[in-house]
PDB file of N, CA, C and O in Angstrom, chain B, residues numbered from 101:
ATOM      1  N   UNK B 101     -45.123   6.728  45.828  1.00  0.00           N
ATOM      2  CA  UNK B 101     -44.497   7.437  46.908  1.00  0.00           C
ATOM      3  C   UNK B 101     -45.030   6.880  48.221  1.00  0.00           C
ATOM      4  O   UNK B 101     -46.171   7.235  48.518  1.00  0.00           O
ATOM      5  N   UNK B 102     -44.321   5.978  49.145  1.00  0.00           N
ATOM      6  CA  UNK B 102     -44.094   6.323  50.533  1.00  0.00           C
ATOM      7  C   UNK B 102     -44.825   7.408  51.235  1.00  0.00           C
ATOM      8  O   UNK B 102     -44.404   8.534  50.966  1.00  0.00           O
ATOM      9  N   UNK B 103     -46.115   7.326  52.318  1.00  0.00           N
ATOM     10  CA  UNK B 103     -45.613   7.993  53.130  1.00  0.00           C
ATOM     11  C   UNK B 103     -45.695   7.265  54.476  1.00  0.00           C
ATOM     12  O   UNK B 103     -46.368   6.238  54.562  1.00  0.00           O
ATOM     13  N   UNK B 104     -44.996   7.789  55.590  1.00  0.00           N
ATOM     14  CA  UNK B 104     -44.933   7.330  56.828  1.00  0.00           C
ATOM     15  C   UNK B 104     -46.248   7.319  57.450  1.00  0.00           C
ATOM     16  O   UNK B 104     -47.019   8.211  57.094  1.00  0.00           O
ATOM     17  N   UNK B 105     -46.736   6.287  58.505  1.00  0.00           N
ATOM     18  CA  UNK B 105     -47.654   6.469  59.133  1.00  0.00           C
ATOM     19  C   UNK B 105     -47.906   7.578  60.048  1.00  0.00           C
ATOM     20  O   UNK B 105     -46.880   7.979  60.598  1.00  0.00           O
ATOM     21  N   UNK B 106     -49.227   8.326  60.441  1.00  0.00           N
ATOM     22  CA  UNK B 106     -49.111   9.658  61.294  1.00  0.00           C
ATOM     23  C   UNK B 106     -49.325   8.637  62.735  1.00  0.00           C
ATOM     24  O   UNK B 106     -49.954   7.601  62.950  1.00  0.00           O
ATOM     25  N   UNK B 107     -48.520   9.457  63.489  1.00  0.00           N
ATOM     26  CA  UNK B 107     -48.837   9.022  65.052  1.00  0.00           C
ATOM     27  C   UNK B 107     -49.135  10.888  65.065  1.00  0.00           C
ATOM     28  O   UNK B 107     -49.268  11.860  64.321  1.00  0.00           O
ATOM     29  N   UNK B 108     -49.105  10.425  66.648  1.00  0.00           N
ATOM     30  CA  UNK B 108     -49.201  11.759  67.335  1.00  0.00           C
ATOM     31  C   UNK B 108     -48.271  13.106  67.386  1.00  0.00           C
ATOM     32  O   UNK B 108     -48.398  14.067  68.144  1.00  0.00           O
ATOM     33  N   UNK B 109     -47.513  12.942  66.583  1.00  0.00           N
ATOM     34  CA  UNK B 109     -46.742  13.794  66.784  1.00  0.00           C
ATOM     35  C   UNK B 109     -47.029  14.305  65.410  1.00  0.00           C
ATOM     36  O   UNK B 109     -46.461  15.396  65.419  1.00  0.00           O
ATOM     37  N   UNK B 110     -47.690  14.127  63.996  1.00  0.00           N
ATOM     38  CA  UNK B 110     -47.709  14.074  62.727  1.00  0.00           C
ATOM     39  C   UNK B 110     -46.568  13.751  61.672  1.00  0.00           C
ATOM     40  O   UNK B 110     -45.499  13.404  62.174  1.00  0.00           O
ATOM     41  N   UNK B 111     -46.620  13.800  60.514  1.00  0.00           N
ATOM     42  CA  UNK B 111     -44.885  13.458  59.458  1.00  0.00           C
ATOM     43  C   UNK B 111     -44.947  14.695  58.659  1.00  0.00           C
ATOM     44  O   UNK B 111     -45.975  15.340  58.450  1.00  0.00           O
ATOM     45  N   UNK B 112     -43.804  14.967  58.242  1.00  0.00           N
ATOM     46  CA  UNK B 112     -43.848  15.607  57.440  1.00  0.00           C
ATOM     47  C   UNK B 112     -42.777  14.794  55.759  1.00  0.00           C
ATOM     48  O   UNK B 112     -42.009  13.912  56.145  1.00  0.00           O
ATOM     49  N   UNK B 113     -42.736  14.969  54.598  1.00  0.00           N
ATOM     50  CA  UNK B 113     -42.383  14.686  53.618  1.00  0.00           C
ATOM     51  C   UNK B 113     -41.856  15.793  52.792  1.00  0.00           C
ATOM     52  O   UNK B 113     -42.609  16.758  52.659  1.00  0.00           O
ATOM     53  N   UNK B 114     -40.742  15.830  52.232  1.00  0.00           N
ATOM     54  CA  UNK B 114     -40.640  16.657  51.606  1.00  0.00           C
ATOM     55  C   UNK B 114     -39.809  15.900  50.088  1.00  0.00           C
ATOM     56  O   UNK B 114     -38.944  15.025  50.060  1.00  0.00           O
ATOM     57  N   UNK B 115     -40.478  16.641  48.938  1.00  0.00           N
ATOM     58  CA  UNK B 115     -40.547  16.253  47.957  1.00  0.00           C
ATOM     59  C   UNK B 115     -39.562  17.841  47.204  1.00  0.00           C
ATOM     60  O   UNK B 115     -39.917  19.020  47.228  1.00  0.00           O
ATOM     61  N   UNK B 116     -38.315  17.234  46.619  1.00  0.00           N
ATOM     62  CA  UNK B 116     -37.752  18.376  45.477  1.00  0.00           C
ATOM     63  C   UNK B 116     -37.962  18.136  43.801  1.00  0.00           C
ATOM     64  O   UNK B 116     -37.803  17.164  43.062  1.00  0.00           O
ATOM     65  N   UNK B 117     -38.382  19.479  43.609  1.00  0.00           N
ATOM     66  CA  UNK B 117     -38.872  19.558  42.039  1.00  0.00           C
ATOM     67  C   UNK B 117     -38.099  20.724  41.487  1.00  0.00           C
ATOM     68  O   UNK B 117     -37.972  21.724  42.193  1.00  0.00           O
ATOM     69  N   UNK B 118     -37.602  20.683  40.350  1.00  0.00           N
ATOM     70  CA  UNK B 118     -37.784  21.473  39.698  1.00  0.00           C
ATOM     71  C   UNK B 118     -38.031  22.357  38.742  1.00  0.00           C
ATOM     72  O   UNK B 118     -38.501  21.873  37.712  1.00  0.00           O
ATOM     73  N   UNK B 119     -37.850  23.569  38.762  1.00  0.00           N
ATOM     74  CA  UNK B 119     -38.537  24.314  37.490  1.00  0.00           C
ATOM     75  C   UNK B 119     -37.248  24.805  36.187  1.00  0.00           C
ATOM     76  O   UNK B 119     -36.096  24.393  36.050  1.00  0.00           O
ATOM     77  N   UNK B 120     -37.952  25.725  35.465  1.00  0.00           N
ATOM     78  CA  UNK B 120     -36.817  26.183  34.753  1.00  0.00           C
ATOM     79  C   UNK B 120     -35.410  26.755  35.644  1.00  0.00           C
ATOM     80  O   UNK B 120     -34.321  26.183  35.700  1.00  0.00           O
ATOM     81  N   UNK B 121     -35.665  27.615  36.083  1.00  0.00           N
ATOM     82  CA  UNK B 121     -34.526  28.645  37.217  1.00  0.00           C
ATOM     83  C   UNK B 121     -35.019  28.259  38.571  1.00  0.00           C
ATOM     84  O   UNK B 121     -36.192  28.231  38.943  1.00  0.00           O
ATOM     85  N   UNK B 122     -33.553  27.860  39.499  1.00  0.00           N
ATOM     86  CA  UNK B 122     -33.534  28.108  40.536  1.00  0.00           C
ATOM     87  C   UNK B 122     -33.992  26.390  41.210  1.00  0.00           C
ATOM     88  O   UNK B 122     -34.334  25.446  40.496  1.00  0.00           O
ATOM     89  N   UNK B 123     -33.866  26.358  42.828  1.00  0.00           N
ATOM     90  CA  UNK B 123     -34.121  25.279  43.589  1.00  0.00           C
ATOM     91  C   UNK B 123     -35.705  25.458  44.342  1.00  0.00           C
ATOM     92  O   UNK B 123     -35.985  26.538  44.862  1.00  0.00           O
ATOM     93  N   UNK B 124     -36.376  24.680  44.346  1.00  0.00           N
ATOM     94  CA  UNK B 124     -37.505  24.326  44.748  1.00  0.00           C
ATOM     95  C   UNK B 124     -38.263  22.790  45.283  1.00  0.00           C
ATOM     96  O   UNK B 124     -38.101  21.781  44.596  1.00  0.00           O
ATOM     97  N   UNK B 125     -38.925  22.758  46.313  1.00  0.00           N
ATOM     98  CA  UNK B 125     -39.795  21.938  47.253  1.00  0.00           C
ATOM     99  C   UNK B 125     -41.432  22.495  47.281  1.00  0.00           C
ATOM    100  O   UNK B 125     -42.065  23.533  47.083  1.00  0.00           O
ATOM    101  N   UNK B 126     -41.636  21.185  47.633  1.00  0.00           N
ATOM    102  CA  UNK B 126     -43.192  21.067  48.179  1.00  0.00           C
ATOM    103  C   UNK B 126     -42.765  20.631  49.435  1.00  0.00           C
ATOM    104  O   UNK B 126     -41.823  19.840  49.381  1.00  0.00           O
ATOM    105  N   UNK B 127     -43.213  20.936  50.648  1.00  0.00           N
ATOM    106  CA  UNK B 127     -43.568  20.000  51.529  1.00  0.00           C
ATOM    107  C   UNK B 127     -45.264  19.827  52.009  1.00  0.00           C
ATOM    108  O   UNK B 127     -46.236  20.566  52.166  1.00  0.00           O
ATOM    109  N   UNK B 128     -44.791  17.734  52.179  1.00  0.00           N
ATOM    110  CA  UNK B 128     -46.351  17.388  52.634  1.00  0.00           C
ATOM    111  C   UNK B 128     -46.304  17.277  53.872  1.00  0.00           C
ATOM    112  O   UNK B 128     -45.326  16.745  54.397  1.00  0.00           O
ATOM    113  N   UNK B 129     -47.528  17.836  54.732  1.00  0.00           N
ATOM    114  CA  UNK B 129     -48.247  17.292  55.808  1.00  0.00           C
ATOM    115  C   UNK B 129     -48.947  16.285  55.794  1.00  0.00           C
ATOM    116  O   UNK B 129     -49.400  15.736  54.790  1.00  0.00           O
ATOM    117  N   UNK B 130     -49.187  15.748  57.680  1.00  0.00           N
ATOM    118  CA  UNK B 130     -50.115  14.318  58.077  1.00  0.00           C
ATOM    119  C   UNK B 130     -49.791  15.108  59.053  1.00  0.00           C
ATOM    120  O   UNK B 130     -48.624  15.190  59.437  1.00  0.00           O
ATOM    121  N   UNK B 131     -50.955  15.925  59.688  1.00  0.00           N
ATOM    122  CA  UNK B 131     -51.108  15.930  60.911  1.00  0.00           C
ATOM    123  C   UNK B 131     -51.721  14.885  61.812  1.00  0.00           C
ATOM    124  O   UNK B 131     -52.433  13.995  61.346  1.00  0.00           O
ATOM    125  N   UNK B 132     -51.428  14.995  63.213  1.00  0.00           N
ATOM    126  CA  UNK B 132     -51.908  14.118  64.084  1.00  0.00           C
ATOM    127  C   UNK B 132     -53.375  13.604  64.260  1.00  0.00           C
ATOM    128  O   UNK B 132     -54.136  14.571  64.206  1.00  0.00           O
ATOM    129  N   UNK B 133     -54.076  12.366  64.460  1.00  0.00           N
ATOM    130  CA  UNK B 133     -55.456  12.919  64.287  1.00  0.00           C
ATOM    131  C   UNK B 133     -56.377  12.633  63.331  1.00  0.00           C
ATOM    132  O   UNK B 133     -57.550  12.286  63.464  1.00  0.00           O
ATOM    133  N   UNK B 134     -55.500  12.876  62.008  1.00  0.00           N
ATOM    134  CA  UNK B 134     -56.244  13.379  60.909  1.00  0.00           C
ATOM    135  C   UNK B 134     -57.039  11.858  59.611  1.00  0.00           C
ATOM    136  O   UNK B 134     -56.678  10.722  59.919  1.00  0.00           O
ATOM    137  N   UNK B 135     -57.629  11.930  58.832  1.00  0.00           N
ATOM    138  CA  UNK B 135     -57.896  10.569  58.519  1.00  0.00           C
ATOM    139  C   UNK B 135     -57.250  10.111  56.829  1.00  0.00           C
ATOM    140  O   UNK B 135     -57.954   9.818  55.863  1.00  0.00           O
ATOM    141  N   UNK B 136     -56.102  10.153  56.858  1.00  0.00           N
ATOM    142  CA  UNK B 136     -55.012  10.223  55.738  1.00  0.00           C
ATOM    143  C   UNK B 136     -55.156  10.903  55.347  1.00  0.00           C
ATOM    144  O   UNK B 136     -54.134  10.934  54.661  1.00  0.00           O
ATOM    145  N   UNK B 137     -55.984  12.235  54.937  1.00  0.00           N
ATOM    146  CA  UNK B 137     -55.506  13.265  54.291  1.00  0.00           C
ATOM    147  C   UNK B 137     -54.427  13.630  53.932  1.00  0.00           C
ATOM    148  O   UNK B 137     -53.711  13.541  54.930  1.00  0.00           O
ATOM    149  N   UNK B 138     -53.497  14.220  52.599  1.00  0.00           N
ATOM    150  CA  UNK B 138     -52.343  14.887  53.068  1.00  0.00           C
ATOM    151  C   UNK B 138     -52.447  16.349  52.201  1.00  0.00           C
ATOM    152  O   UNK B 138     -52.910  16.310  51.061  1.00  0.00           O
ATOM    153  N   UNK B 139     -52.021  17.572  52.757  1.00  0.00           N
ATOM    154  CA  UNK B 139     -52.101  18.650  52.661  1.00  0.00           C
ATOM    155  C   UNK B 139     -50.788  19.172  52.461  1.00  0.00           C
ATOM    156  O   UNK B 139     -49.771  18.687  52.956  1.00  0.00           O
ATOM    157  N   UNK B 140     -50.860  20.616  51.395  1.00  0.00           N
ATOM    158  CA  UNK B 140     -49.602  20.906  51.165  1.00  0.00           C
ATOM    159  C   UNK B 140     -49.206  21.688  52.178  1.00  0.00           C
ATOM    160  O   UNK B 140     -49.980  22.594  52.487  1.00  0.00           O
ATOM    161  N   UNK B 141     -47.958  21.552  52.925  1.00  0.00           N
ATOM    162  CA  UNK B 141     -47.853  22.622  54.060  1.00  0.00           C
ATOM    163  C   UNK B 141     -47.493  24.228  53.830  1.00  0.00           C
ATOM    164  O   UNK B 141     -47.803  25.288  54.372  1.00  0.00           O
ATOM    165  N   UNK B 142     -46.587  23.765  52.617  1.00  0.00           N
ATOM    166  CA  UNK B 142     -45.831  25.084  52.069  1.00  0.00           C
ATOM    167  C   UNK B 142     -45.415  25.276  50.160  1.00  0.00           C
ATOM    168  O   UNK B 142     -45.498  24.407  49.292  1.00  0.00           O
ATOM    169  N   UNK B 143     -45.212  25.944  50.097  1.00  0.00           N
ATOM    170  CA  UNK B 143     -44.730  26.037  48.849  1.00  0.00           C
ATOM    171  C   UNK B 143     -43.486  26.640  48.693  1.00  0.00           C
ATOM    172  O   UNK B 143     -43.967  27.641  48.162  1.00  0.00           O
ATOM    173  N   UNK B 144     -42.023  26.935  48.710  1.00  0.00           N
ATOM    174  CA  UNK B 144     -41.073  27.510  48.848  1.00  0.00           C
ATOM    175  C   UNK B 144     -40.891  27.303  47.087  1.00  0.00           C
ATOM    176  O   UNK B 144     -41.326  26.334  46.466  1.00  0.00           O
ATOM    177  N   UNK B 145     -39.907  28.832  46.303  1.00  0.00           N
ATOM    178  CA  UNK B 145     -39.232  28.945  44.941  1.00  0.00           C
ATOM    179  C   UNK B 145     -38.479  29.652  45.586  1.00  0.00           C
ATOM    180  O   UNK B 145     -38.774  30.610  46.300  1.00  0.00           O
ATOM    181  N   UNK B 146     -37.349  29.157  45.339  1.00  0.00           N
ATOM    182  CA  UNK B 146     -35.948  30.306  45.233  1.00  0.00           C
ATOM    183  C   UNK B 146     -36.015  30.505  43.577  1.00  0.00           C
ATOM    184  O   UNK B 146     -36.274  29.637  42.744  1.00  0.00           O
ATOM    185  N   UNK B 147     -35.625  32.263  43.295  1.00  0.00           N
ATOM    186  CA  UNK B 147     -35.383  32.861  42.080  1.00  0.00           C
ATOM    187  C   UNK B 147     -34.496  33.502  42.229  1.00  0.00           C
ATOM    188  O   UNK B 147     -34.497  34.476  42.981  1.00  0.00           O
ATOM    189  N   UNK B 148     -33.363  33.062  41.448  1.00  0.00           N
ATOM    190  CA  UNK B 148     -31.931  34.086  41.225  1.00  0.00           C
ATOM    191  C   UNK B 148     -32.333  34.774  39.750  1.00  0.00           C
ATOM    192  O   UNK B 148     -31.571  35.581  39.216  1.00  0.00           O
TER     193      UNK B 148
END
């Protein structure tokens, strides 16, 4: 996986997975600054 270089403004990435039921993402952070780290920003599950 790609990710973009962070400038100053940071990137964000977002990656779709899914599970048994329903639509789902990860998104990654690169904040500005930072020394490649990447951190999960969020976790979103939709469940019908």
């Amino acid at each position: 996986m790609a990710f973009p270089q962070t400038d100053e403004q940071g990137q964000q990435l977002r990656i779709p997975v899914t599970l048994k039921v329903g639509s789902n993402q990860i998104d990654f952070g690169r904040f500005a600054g930072d020394w490649g780290y990447m951190f999960i920003k969020s976790i979103e599950v939709v469940a019908e």
